[in-house]
DRENPA-935040 format. One record per residue: residue in one letter; z, y, x of N, C-alpha, C in turn. Coordinates in nm, 3 decimals, padded with zeros to 5 digits. Each point is the difference from the previous one (the first is absolute). Layout:
REM residues N
<tivo 'a',<Z,Y,X>,<Z,Y,X>,<Z,Y,X>>
...
This chain:
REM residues 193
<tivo 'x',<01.749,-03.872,-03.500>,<00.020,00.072,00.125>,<-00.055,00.142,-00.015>>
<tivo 'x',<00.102,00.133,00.005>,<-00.056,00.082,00.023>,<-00.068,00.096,00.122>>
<tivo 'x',<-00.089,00.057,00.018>,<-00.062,00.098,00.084>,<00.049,00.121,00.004>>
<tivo 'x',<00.064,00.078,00.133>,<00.000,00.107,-00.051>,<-00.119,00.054,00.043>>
<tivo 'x',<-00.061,00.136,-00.047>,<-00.087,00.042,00.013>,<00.003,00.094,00.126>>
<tivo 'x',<-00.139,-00.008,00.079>,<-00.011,00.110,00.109>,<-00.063,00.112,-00.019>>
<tivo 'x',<00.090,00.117,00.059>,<-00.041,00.114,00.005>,<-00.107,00.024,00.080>>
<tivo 'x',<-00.102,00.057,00.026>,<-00.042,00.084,00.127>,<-00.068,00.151,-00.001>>
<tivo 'x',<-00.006,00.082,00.060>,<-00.008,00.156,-00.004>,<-00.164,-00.011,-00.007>>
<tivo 'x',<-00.073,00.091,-00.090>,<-00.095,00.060,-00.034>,<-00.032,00.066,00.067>>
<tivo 'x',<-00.112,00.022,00.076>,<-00.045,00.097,00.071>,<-00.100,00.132,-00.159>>
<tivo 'x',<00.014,00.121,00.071>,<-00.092,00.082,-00.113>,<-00.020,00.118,00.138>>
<tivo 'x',<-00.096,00.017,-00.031>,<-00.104,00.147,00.098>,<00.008,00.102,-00.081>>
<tivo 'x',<00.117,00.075,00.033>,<00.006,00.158,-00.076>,<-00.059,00.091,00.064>>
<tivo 'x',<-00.054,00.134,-00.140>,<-00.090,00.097,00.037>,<00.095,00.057,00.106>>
<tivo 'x',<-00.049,00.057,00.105>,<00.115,00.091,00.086>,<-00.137,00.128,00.043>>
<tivo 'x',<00.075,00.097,00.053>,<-00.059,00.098,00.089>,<-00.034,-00.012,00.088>>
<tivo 'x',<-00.130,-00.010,00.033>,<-00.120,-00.048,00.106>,<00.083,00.060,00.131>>
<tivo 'x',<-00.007,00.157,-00.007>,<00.066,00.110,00.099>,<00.158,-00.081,00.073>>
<tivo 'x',<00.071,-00.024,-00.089>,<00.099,-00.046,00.036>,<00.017,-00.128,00.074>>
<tivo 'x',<-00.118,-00.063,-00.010>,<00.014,-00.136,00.069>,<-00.099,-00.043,00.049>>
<tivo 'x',<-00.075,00.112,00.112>,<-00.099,00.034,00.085>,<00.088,-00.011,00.153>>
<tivo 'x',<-00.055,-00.102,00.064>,<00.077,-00.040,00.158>,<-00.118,00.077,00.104>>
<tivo 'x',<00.049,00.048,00.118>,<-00.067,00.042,00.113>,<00.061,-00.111,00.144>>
<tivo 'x',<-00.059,-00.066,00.005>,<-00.002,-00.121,00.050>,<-00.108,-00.007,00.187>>
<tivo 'x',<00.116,00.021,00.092>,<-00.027,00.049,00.130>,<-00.022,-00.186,00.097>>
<tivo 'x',<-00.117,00.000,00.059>,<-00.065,-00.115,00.089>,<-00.004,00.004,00.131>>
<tivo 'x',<00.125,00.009,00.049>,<-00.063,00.057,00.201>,<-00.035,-00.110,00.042>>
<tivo 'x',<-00.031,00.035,00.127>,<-00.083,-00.089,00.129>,<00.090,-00.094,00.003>>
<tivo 'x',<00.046,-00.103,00.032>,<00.097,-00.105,00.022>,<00.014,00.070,00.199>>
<tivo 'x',<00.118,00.008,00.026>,<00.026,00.007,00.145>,<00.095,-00.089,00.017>>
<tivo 'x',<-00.013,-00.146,-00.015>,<00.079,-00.061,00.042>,<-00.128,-00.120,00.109>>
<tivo 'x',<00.027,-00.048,00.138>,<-00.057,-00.061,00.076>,<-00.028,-00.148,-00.089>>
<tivo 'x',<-00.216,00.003,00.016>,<-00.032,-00.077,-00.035>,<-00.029,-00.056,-00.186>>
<tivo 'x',<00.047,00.152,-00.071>,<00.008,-00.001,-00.107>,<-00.131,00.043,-00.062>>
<tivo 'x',<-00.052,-00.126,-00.050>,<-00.164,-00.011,-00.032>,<00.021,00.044,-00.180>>
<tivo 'x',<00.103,-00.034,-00.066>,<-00.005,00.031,-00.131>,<-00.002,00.133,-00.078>>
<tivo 'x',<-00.013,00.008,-00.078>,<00.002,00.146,-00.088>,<00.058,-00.043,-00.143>>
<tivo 'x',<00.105,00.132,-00.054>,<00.051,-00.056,-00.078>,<-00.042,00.005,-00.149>>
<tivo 'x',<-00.162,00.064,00.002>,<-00.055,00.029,-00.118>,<-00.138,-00.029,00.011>>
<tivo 'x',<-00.062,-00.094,-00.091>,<-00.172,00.006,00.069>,<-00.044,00.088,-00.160>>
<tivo 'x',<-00.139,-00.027,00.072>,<-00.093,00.168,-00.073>,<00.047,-00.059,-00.150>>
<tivo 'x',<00.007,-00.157,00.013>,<-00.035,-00.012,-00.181>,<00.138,00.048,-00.065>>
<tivo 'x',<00.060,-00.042,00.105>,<00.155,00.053,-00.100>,<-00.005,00.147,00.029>>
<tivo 'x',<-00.028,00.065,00.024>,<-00.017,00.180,00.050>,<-00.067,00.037,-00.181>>
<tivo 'x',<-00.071,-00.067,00.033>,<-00.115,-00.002,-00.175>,<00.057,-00.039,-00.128>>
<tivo 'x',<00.113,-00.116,00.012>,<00.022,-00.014,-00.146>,<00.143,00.113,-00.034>>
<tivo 'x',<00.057,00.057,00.212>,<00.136,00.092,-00.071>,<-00.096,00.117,-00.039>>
<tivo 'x',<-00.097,00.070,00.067>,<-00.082,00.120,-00.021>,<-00.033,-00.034,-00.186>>
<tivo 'x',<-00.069,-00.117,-00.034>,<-00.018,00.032,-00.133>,<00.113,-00.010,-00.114>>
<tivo 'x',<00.063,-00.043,00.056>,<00.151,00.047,-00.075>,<00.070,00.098,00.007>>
<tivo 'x',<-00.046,00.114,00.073>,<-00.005,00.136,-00.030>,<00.113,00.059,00.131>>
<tivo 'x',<00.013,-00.113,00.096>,<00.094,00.023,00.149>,<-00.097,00.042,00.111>>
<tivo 'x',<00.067,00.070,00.072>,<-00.039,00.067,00.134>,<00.013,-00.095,00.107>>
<tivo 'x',<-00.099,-00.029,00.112>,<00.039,-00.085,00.075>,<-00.078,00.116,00.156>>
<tivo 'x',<00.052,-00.029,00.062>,<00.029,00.092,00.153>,<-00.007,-00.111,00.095>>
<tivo 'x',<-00.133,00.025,00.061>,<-00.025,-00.132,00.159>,<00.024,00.088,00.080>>
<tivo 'x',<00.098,-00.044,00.153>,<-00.014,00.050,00.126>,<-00.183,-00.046,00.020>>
<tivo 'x',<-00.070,00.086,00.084>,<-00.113,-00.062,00.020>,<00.024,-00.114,00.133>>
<tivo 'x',<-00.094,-00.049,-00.038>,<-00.019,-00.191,00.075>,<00.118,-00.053,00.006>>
<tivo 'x',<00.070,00.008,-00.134>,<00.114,-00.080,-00.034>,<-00.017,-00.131,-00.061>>
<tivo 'x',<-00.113,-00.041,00.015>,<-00.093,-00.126,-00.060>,<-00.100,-00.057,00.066>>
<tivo 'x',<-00.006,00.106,00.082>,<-00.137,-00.087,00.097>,<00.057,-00.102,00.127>>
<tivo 'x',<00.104,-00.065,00.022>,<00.027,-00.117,00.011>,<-00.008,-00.103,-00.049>>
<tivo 'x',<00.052,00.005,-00.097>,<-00.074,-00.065,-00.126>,<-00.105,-00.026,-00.061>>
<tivo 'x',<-00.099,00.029,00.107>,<-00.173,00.032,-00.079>,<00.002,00.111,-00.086>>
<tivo 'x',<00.047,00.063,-00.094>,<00.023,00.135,-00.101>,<-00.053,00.132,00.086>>
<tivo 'x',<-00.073,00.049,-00.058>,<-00.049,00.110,00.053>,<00.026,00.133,-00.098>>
<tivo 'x',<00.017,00.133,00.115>,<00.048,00.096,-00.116>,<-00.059,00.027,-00.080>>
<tivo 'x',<-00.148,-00.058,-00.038>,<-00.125,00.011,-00.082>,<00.067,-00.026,-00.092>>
<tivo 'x',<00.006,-00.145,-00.015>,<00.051,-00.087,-00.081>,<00.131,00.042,-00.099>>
<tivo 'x',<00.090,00.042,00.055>,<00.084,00.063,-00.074>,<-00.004,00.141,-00.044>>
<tivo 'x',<-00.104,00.068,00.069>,<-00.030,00.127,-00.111>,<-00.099,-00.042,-00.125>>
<tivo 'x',<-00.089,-00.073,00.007>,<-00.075,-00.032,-00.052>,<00.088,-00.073,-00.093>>
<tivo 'x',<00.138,-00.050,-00.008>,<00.053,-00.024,-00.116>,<00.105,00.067,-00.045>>
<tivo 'x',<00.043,00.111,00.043>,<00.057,00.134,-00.034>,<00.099,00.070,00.061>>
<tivo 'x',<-00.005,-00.106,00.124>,<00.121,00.065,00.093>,<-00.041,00.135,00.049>>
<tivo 'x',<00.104,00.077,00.044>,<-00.013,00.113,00.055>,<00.039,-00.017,00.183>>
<tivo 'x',<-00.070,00.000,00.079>,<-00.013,-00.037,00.131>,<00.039,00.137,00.080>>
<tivo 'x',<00.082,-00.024,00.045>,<00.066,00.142,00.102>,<-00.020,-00.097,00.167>>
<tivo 'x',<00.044,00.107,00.078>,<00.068,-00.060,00.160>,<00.135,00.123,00.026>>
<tivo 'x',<00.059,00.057,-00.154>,<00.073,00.052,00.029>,<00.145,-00.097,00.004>>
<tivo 'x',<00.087,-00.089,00.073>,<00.070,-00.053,-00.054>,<00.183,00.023,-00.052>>
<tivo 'x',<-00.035,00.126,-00.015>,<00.141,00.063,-00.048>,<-00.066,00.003,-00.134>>
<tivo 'x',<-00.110,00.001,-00.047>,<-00.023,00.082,-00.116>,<-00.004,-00.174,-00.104>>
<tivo 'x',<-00.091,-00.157,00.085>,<00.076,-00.113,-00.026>,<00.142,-00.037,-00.007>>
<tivo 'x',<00.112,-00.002,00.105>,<00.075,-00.006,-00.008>,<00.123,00.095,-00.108>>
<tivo 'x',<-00.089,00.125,-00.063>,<00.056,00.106,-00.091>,<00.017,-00.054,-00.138>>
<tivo 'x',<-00.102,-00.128,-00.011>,<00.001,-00.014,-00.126>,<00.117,-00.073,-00.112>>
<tivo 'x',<00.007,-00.024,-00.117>,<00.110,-00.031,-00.032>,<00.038,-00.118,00.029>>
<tivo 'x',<-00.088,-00.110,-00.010>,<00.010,-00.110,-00.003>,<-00.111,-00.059,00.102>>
<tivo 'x',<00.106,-00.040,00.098>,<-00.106,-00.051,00.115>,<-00.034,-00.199,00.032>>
<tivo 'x',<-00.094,-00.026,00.043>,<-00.017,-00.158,00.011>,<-00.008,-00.012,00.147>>
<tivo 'x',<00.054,-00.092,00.039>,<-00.044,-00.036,00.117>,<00.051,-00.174,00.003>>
<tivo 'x',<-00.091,-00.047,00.115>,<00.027,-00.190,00.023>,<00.135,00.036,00.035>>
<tivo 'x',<00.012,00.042,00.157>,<00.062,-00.020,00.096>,<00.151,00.170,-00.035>>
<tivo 'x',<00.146,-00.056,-00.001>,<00.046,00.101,00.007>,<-00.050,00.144,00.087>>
<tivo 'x',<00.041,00.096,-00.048>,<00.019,00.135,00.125>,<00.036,-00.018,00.140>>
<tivo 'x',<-00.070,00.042,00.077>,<00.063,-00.014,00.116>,<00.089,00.114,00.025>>
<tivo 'x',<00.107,00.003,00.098>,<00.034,00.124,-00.007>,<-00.036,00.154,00.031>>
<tivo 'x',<-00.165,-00.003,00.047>,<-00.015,00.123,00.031>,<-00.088,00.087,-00.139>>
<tivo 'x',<00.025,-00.092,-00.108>,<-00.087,00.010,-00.141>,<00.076,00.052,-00.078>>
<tivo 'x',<00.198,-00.071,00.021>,<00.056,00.089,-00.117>,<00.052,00.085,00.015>>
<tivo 'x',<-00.056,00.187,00.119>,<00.026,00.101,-00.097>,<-00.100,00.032,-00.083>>
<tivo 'x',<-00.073,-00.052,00.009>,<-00.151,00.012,-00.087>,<-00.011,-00.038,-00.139>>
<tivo 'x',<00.105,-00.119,-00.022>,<00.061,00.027,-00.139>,<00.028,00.074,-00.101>>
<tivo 'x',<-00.054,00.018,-00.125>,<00.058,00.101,-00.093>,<00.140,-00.035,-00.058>>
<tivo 'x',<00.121,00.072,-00.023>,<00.065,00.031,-00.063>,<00.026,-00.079,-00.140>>
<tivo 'x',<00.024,-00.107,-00.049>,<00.031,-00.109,-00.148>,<-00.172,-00.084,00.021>>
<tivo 'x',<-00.022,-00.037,00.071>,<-00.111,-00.031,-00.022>,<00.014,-00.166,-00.024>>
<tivo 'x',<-00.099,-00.058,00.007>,<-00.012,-00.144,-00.104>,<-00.055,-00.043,00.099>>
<tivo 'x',<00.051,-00.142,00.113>,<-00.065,-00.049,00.131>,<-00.025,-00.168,-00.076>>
<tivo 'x',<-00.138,00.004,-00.030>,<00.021,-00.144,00.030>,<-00.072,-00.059,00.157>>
<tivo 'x',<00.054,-00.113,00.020>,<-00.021,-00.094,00.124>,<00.108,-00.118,00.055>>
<tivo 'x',<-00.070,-00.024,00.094>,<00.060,-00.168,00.022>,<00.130,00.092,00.109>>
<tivo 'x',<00.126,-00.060,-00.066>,<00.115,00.041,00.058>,<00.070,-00.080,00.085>>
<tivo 'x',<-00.017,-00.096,-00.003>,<00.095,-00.094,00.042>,<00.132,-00.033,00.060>>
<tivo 'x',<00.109,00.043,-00.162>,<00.110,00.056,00.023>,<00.057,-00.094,00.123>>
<tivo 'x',<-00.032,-00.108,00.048>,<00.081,-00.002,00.091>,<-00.004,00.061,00.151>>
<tivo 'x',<-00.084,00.058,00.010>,<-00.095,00.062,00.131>,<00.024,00.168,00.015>>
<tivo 'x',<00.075,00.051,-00.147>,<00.034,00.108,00.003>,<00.063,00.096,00.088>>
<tivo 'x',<-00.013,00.114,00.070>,<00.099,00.029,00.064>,<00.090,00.115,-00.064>>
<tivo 'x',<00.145,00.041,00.021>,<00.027,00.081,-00.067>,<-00.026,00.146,00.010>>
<tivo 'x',<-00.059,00.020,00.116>,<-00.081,00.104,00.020>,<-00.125,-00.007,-00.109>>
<tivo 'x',<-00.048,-00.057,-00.030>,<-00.125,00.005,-00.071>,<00.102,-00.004,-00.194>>
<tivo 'x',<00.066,-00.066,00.002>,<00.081,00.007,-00.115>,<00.050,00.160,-00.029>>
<tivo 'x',<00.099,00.038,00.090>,<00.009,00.151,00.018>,<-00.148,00.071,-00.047>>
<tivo 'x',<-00.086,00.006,00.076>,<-00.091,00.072,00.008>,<-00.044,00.017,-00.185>>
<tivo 'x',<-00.014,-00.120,-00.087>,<-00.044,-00.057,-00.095>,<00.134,00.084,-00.136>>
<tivo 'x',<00.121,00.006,00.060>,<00.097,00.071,-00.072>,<00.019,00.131,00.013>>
<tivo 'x',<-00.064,00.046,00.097>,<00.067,00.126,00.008>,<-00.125,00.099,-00.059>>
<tivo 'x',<-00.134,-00.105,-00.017>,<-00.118,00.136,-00.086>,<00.025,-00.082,-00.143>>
<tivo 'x',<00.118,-00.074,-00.043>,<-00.033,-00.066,-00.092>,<-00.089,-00.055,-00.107>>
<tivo 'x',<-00.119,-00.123,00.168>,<-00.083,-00.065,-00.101>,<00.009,-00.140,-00.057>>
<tivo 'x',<-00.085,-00.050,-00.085>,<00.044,-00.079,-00.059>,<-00.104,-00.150,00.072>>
<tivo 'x',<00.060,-00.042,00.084>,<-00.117,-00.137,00.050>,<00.002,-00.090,-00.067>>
<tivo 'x',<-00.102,-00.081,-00.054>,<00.007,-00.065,-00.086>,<-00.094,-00.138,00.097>>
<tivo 'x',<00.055,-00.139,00.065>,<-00.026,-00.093,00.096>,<-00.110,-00.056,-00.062>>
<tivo 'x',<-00.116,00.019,00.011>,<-00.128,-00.128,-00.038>,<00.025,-00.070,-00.017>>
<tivo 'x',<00.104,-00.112,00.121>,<-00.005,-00.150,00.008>,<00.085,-00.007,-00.086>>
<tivo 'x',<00.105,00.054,-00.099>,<00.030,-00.036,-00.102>,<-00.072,-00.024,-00.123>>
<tivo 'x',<-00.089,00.027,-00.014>,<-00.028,00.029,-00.138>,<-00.107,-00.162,00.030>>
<tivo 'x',<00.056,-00.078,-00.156>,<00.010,-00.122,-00.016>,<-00.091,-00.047,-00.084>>
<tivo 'x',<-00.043,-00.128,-00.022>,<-00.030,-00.054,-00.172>,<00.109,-00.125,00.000>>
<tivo 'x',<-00.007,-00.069,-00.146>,<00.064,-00.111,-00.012>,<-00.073,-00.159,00.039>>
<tivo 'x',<-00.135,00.074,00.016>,<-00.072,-00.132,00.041>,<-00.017,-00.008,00.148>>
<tivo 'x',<00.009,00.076,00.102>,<-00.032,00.018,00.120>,<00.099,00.025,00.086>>
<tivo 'x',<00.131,00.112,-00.018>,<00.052,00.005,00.040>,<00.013,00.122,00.116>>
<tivo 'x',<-00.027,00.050,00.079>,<-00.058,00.107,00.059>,<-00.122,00.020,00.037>>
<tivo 'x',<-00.078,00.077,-00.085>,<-00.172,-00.034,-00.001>,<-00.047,00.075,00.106>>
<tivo 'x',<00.075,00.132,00.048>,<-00.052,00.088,00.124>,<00.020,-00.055,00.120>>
<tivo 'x',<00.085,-00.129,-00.003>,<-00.004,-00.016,00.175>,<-00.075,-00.118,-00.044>>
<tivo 'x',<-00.012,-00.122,-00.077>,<-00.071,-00.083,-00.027>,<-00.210,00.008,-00.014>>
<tivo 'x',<00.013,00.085,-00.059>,<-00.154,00.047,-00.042>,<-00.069,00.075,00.068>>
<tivo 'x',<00.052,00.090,00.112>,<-00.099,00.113,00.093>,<-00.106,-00.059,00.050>>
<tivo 'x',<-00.005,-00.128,00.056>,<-00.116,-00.094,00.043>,<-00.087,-00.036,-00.064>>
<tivo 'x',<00.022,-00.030,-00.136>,<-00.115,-00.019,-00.126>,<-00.014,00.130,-00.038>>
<tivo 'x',<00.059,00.100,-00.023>,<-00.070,00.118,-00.009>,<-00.090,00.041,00.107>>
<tivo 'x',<-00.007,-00.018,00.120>,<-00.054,00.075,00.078>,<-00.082,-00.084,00.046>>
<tivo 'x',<-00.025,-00.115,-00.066>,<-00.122,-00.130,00.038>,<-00.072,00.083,-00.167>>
<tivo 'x',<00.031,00.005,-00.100>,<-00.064,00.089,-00.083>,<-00.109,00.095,00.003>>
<tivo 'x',<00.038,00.106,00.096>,<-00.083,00.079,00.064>,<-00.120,-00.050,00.054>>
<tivo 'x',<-00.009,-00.089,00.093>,<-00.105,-00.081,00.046>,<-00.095,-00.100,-00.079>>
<tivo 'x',<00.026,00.022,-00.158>,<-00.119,-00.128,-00.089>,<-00.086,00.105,-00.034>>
<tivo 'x',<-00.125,-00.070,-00.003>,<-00.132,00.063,-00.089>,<00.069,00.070,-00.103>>
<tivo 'x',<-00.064,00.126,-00.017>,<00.019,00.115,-00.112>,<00.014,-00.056,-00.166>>
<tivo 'x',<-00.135,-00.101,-00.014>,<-00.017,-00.070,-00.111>,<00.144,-00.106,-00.049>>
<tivo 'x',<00.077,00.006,00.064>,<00.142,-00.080,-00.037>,<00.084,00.092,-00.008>>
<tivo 'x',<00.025,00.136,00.029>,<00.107,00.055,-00.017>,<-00.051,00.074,-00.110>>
<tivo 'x',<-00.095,00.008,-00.059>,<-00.048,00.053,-00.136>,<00.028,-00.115,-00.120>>
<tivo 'x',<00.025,-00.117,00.035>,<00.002,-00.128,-00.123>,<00.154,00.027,-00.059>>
<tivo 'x',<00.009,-00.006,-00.103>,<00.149,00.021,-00.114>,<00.072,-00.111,00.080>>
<tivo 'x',<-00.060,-00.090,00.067>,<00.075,-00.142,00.020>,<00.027,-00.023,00.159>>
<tivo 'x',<-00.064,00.142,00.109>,<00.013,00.009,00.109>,<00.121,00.018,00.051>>
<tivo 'x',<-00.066,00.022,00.173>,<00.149,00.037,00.035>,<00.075,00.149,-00.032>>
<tivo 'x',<-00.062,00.077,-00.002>,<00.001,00.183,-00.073>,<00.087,-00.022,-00.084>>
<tivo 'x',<-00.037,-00.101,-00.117>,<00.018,-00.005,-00.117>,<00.157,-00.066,-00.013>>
<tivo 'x',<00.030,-00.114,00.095>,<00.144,-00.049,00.016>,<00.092,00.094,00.047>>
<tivo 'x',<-00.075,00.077,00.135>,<00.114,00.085,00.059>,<00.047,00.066,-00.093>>
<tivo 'x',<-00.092,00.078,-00.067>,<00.060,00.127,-00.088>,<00.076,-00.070,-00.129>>
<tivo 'x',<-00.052,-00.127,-00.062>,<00.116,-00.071,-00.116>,<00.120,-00.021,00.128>>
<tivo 'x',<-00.001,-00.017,00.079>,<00.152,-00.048,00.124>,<00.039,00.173,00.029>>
<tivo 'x',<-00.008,00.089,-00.010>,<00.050,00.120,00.060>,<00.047,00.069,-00.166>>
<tivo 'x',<-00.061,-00.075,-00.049>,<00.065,00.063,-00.168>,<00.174,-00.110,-00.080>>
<tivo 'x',<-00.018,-00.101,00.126>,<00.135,-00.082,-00.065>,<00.101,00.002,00.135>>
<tivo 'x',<-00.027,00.131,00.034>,<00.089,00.011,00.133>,<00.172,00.072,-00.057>>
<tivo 'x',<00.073,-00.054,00.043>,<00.089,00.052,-00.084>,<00.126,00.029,00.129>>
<tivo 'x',<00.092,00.100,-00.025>,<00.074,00.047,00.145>,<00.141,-00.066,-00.015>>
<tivo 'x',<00.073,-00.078,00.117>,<00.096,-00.059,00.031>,<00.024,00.072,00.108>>
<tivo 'x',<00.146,00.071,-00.004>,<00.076,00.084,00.057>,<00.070,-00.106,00.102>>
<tivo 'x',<-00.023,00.053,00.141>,<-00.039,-00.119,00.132>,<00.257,-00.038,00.026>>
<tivo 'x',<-00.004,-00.099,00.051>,<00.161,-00.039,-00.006>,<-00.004,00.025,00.161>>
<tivo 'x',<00.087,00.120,-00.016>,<00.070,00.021,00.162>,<00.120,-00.043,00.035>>
């Protein structure tokens, strides 16, 4: 009986130009009613800052969340209350889509990620999204093969995370330590309309 043999693709980390693949990465306030989340906490602010990315907080764009603007300067964010100068940036995060009084505040090709939920879309907000041609890219898509949609599944264990003794989110075997192996096998599935 023969086998045929399986292929599978090699990953390799090529030298590239630091300059060239430096993100400025914009955090506003969430203005959507009742919206306690933030779409970046300080630690992830810290591992894009030491990877040589710009990260931009609306101020008390976290302090719902317990996050204080301390907290995220203190891990390299740059904290404004200007929010044209957040919303300016190239690549913006947010939980909760734009509302509509946010996207002329939009830059021009910019990179939106957030929870879209193409079916909830309106085409006004679609318009709005085509005509500065940006590129939204839906959270709740982006998948693993073991879980299945980990962003609408997991926000509750992440954010029960926040709340354990310090001394566990420092252990290789904590919860710190799972989220970030689970946010590294996140992989994007383009949502079926």
């Amino acid at each position: 009986m023969e086998t045929t043999p399986v292929f599978q693709t090699q990953e390799e980390r090529l030298m590239v130009d630091a300059k060239s693949q430096r993100l400025r990465i914009g955090i506003p306030l969430e203005s959507t009613w009742a919206e306690n989340r933030v779409a970046l906490t300080p630690e992830g602010v810290h591992l894009l800052v030491a990877q040589g990315h710009e990260v931009v907080l609306e101020s008390n764009a976290g302090s719902a969340a317990r996050y204080s603007d301390r907290e995220y300067a203190e891990a390299g964010a740059e904290v404004t209350t200007d929010r044209r100068v957040v919303f300016g940036c190239p690549v913006l995060a947010k939980v909760e889509a734009p509302c509509e009084a946010e996207w002329p505040l939009m830059a021009q090709g910019q990179v939106l990620f957030s929870t879209l939920q193409p079916g909830t879309l309106t085409p006004a907000f679609v318009d709005a999204l085509k005509a500065k041609r940006i590129t939204a890219l839906a959270t709740e898509a982006f998948s693993t093969k073991r879980v299945g949609l980990p962003l609408c599944v997991r926000w509750p264990k992440l954010v029960a995370a926040r709340q354990l003794p310090s001394r566990w989110s420092t252990s290789p075997r904590g919860p710190a330590a799972r989220a970030t192996r689970w946010v590294r096998s996140l992989e994007f599935r383009p949502p079926r309309l």
